[in-house]
C-alpha positions as CSV (number, residue, x, y, z in Angstrom):
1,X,135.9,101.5,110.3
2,X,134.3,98.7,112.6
3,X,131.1,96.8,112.9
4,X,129.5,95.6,116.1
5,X,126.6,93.5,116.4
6,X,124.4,94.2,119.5
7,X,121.7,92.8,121.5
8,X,119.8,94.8,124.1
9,X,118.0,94.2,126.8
10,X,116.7,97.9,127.8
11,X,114.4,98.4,131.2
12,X,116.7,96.2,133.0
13,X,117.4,98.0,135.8
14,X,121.5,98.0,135.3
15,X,123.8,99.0,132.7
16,X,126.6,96.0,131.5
17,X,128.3,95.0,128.9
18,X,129.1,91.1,128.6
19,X,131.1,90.3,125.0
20,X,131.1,87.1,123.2
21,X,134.1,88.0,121.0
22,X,134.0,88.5,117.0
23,X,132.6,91.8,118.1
24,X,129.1,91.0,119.7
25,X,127.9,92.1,122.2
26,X,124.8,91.7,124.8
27,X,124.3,95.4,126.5
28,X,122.0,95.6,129.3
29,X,120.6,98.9,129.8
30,X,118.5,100.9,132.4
31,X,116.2,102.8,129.8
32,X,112.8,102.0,128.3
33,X,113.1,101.9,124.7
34,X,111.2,105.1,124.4
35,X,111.7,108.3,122.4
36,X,115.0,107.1,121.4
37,X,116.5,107.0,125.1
38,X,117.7,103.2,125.0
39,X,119.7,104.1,122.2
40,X,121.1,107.2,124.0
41,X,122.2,105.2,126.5
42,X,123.7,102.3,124.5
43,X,126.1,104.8,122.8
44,X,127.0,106.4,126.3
45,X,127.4,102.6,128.0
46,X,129.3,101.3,124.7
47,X,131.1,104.6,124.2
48,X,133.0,104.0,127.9
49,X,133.0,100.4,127.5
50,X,135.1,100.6,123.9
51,X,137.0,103.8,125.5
52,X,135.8,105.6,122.0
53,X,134.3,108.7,122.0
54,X,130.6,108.7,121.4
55,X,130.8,110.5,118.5
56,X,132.2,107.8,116.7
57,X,129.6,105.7,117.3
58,X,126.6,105.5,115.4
59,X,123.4,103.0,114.9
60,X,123.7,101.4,111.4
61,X,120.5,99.4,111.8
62,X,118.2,98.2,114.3
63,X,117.2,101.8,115.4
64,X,113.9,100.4,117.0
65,X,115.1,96.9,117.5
66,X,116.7,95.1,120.2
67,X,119.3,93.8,117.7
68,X,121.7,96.4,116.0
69,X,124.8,97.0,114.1
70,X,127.0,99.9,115.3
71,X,129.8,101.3,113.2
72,X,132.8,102.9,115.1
73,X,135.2,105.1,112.8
């Protein structure tokens, strides 16, 4: 089991991934933070990213924050 630490920056108009090693990460994402969409997307975007299956990816904390800790099994 894993833990990333992410920063988002939703309703940006593209969807990247930039890593600063030690597993963070600054995900830019196309989504408003709405309704839980941003967060659908940052487990899509991370989950081809990582090459993990999305599945194994989950929100540990942050759900309604721009920062968050993921935890990949």
């Amino acid at each position: 089991m894993m833990h990333i630490y992410v920063k988002v920056k939703s309703h940006s108009g593209k969807q990247e991934v930039e890593s600063f090693g030690d597993g963070r990460y600054l995900v830019y994402l196309k989504e408003s933070p709405e309704n839980g969409k941003a967060n659908e997307e940052l487990i899509k975007v991370l989950s081809k990213y990582l090459g993990t299956p999305a599945a194994r990816i989950k929100i540990k904390t942050g759900f309604t924050s721009s920062n968050k800790m993921l935890e990949i099994s």
